[in-house]
matplotlib code that plots the C-alpha trace (Angstrom):
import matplotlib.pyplot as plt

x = [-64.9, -63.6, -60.3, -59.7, -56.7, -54.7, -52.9, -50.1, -49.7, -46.2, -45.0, -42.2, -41.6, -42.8, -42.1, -42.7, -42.3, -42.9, -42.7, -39.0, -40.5, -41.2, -42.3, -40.1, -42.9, -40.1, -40.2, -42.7, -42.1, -40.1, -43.3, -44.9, -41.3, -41.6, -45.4, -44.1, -41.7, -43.7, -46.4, -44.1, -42.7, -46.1, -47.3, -43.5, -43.4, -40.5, -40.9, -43.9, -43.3, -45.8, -47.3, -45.7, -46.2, -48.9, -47.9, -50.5, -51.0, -51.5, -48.1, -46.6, -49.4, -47.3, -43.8, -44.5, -45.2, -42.7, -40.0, -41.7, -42.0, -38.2, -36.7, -38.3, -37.6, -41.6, -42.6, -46.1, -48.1, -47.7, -50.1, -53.2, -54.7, -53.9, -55.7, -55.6, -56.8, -56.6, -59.5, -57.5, -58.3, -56.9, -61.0, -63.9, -65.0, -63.4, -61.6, -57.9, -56.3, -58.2, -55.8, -53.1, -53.2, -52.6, -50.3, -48.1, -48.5, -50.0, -52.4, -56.1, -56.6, -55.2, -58.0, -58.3, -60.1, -60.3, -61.2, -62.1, -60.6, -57.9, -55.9, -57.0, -56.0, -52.8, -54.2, -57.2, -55.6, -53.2, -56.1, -58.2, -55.3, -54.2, -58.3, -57.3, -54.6, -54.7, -53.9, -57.0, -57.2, -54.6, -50.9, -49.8, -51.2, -49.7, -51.6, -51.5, -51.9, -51.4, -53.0, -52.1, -53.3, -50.5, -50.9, -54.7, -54.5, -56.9, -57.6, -57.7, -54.9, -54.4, -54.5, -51.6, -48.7, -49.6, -50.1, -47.7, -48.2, -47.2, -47.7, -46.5, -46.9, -46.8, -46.4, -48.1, -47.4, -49.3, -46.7, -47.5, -47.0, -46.4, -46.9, -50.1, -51.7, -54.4, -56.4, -58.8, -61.5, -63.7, -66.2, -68.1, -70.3, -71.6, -68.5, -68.5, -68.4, -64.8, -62.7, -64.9, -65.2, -68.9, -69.2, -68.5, -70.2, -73.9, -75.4, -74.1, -72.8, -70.1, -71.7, -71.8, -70.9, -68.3, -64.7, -66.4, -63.6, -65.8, -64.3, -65.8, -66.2, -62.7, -61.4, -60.1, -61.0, -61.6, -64.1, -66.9, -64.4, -61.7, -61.1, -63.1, -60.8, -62.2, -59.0, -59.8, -62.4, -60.4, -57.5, -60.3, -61.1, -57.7, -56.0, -58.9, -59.9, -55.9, -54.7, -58.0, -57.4, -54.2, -54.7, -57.1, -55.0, -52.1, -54.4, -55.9, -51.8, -51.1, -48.2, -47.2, -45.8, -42.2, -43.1, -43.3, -40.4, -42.3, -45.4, -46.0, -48.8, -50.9, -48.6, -51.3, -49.4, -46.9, -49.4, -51.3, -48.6, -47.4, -50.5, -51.1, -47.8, -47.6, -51.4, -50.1, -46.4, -43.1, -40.1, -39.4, -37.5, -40.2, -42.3, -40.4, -42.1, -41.6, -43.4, -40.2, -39.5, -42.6, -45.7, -49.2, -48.9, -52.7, -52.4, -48.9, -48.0, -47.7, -45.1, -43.7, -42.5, -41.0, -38.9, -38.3, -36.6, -36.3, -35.1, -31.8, -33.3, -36.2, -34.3, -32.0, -33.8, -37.3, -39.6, -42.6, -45.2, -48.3, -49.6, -52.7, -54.2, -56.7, -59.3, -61.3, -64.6, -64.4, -62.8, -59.7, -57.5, -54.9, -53.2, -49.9, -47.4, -43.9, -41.5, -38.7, -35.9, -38.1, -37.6, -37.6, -35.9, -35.6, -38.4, -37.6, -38.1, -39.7, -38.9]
y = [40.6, 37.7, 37.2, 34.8, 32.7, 32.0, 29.1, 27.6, 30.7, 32.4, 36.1, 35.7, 39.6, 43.1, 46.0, 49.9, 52.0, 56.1, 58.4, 60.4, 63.7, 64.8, 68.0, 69.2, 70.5, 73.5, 74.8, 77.7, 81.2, 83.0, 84.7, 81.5, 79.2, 79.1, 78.3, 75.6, 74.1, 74.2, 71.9, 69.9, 69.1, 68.1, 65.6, 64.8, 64.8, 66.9, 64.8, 63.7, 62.4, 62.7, 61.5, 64.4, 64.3, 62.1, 59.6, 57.7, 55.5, 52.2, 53.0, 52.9, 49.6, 48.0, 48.5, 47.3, 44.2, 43.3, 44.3, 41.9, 39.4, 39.5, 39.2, 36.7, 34.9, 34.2, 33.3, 35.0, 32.0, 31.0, 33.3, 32.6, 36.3, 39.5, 41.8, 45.5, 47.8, 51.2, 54.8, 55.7, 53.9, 54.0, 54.6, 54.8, 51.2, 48.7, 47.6, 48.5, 45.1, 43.3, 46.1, 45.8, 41.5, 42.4, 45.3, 42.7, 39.9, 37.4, 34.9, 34.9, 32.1, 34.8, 35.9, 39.6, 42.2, 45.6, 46.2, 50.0, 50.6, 53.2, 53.1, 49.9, 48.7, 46.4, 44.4, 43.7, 43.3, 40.7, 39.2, 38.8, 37.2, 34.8, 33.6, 32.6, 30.2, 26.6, 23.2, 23.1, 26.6, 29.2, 28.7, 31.6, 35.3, 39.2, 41.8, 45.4, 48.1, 51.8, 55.2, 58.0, 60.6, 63.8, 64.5, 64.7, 68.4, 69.2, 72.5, 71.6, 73.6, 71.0, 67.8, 69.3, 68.6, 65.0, 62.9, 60.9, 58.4, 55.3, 51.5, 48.4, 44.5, 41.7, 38.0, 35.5, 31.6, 28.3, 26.7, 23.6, 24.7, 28.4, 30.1, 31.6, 34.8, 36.5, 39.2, 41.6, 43.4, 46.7, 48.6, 52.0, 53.5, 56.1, 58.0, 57.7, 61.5, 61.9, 61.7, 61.9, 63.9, 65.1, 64.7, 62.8, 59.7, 58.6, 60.1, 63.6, 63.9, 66.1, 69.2, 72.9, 73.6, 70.7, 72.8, 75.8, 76.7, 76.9, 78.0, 75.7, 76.4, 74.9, 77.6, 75.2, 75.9, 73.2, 72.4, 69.6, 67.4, 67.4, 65.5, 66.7, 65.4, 65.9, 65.7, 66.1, 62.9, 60.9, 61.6, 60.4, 57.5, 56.1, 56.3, 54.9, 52.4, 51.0, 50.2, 48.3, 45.9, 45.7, 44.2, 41.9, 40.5, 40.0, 38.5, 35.9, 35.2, 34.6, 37.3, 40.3, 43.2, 42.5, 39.3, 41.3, 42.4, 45.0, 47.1, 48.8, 51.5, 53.1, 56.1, 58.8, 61.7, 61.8, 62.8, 59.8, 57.1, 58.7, 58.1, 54.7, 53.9, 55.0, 53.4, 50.0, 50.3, 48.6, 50.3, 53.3, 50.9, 48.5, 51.4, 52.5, 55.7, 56.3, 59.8, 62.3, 60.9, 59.8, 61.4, 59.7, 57.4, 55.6, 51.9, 51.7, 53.7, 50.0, 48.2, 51.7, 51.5, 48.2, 48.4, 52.0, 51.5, 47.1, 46.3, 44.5, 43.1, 41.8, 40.2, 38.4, 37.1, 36.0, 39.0, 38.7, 41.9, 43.2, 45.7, 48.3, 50.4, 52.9, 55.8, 56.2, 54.2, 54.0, 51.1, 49.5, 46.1, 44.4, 41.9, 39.6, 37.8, 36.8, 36.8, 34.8, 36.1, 37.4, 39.5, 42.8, 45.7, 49.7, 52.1, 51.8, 55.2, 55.4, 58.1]
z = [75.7, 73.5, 72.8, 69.8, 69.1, 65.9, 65.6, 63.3, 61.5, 61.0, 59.9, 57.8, 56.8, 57.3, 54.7, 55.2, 52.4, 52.2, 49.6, 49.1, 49.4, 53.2, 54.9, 57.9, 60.5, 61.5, 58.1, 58.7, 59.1, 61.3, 63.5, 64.0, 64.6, 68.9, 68.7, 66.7, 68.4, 71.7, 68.9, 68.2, 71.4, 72.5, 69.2, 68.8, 65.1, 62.9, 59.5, 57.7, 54.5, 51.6, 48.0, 45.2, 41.6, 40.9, 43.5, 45.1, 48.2, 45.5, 43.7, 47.2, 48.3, 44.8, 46.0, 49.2, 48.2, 45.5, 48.2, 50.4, 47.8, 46.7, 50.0, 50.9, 47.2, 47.3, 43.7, 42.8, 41.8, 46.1, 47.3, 48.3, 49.0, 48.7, 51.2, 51.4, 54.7, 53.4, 53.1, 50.1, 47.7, 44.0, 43.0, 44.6, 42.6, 41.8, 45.1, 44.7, 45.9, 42.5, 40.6, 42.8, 41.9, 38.0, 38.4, 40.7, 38.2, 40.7, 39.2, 38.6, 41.5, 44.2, 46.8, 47.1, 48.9, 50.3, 53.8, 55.1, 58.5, 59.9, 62.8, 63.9, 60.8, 61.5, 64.0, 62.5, 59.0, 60.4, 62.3, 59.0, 57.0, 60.3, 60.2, 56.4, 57.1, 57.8, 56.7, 54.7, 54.1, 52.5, 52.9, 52.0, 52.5, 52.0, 54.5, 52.3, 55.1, 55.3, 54.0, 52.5, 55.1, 55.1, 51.1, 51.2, 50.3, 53.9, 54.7, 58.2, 59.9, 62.5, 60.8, 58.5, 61.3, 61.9, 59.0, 56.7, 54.1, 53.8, 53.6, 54.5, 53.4, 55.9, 54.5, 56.5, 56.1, 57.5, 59.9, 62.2, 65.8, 64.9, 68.1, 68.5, 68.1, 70.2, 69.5, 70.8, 68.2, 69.1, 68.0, 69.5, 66.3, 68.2, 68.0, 64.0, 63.7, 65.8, 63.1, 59.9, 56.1, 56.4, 52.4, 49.6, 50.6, 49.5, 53.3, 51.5, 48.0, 46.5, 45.7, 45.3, 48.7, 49.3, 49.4, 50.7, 53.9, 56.7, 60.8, 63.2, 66.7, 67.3, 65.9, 62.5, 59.2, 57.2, 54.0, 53.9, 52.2, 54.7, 57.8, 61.0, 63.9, 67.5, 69.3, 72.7, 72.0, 70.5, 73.0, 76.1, 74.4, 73.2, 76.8, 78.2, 75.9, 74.5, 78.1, 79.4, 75.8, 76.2, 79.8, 78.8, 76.7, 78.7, 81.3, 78.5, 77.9, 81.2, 80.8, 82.9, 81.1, 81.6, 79.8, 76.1, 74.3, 72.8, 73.1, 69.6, 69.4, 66.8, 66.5, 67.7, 69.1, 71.7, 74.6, 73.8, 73.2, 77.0, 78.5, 77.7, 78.4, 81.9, 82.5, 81.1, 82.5, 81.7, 80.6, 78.1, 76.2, 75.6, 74.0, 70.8, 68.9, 65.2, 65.1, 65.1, 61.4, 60.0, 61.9, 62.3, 59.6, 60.2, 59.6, 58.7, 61.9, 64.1, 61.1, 60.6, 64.1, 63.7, 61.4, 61.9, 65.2, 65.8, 61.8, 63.2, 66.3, 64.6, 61.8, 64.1, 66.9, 68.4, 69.3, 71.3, 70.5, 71.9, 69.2, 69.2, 67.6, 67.8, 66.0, 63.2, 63.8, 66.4, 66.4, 68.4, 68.5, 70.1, 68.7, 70.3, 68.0, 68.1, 65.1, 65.0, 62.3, 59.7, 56.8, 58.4, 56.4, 57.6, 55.9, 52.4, 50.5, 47.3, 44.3]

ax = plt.figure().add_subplot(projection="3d")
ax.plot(x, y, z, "-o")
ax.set_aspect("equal")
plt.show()
């Protein structure tokens, strides 16, 4: 396995934003309250929030940045690139980071591009904008990254209880003797099919018999268009696969787990998130969760928990963090960095 490292390259701020609107996983009816809350206790999330009233995930991809943008008083003619990791898309074509670079006023001469990954997203995003950066390359770089996942109108009865939407914007800046980054990319096509909407693409078009409801043998109805999540796959491959990464890398730092402030996960599910964290160790503290108040939120899930539960710490001090994440591909990364006070405001909601 190789394990790459980034050097002179700084994060200066990290933004999450959600939509207003949320769904309260408790609000169902009376008959069905105690299966429930045994769900719940098991995936640990109450709260998903969700796109309303012709929101989209771009209009949230916008605010995220000029957030970023104004507190860290960057003016829009310093950055270099704008890219966005996102599977929700503003349209099919054109890529939605060349609209998101006129909607946000930044200048023709701004890099941008869309990249299609889930909830490995983060640390390959950040990966992706750090390769970008040197003294003879970029300066200055914003990492778009998040989904919109829980409004997706599904028909899938399971998938309804885990997914928000949301997105974040991480600023990345050239800085001589930043300290490094290292990171650990993964890839296993033969489990394409584990999470996965069977139509819609060019292998099988939209047609007739694309939101036909059909029960699978998992007992879940669901339509062509919707997302087909094999959860018991995805749960053997994400304990299995996140800890041996994550060890990897620790061994390529020369660190030992009580050496990281921080281990931030893809926000999977509760069982998950437990799993790895009692295969990799440490202490609960050093494992924050942000899925009680914002469910799976895909690629925003890993800044999500950041500044959902380390906003103060994080803007006040030097943070060392081992990030992962995990999913859709299938495809995994972990990624170490330290910040070191940064630009790190609480989720910031959006109306």
């Amino acid at each position: 396995m190789t394990i790459s490292i980034i050097e002179n390259v700084a994060v200066r701020g990290i933004v999450t934003v959600v939509p207003e609107a949320y769904i309260d996983n408790l609000d169902v009816p009376e008959d069905q309250l105690r299966q429930r809350q045994r769900l719940i206790k098991h995936i640990g999330i109450r709260y998903r929030h969700i796109c309303r009233n012709g929101m989209i995930f771009s209009d949230l991809a916008q605010k995220s940045v000029e957030y970023l943008l104004d507190g860290l008083g960057w003016e829009g003619d310093s950055i270099d690139a704008l890219i966005l990791v996102t599977q929700s898309p503003e349209y099919t074509i054109p890529a939605t980071s060349c609209i998101l670079q006129d909607r946000l006023g930044l200048p023709t001469s701004v890099s941008a591009f869309d990249i299609n990954l889930g909830c490995s997203g983060y640390t390959y995003g950040l990966f992706t904008c750090a390769s970008m950066i040197g003294k003879k390359r970029f300066k200055r770089v914003i990492a778009i990254i998040g989904d919109q996942s829980g409004s997706d109108g599904s028909a899938d009865n399971g998938w309804e209880v885990l997914f928000g939407d949301s997105c974040s914007a991480t600023a990345l800046e050239f800085e001589e003797g930043a300290s490094d980054m290292y990171f650990e990319g993964n890839t296993d096509g033969s489990g394409y099919d584990k999470i996965i909407i069977p139509h819609g693409g060019r292998r099988h078009p939209f047609g007739a018999d694309s939101l036909q409801p059909i029960t699978g043998e998992d007992g879940i109805t669901r339509s062509p268009m919707d997302v087909k999540l094999d959860g018991p796959a995805i749960m053997n491959f994400s304990v299995n696969k996140a800890p041996e990464s994550i060890n990897r890398v620790l061994a390529s730092l020369g660190k030992n787990v009580a050496d990281i402030d921080y281990f931030v996960m893809h926000q999977a599910n509760k069982m998950i998130n437990d799993t790895i964290k009692f295969k990799v160790g440490g202490v609960p503290e050093q494992w924050p969760l942000s899925l009680e108040n914002y469910g799976n939120t895909s690629s925003t899930s890993i800044p999500m928990t950041i500044t959902g539960n380390l906003s103060k710490e994080t803007s006040e001090g030097k943070v060392k963090w081992l990030t992962c994440g995990f999913g859709i591909g299938l495809s995994w990364g972990t990624l170490y960095f330290e910040t070191d006070k940064i630009f790190c405001p609480p989720p910031i909601e959006i109306k």
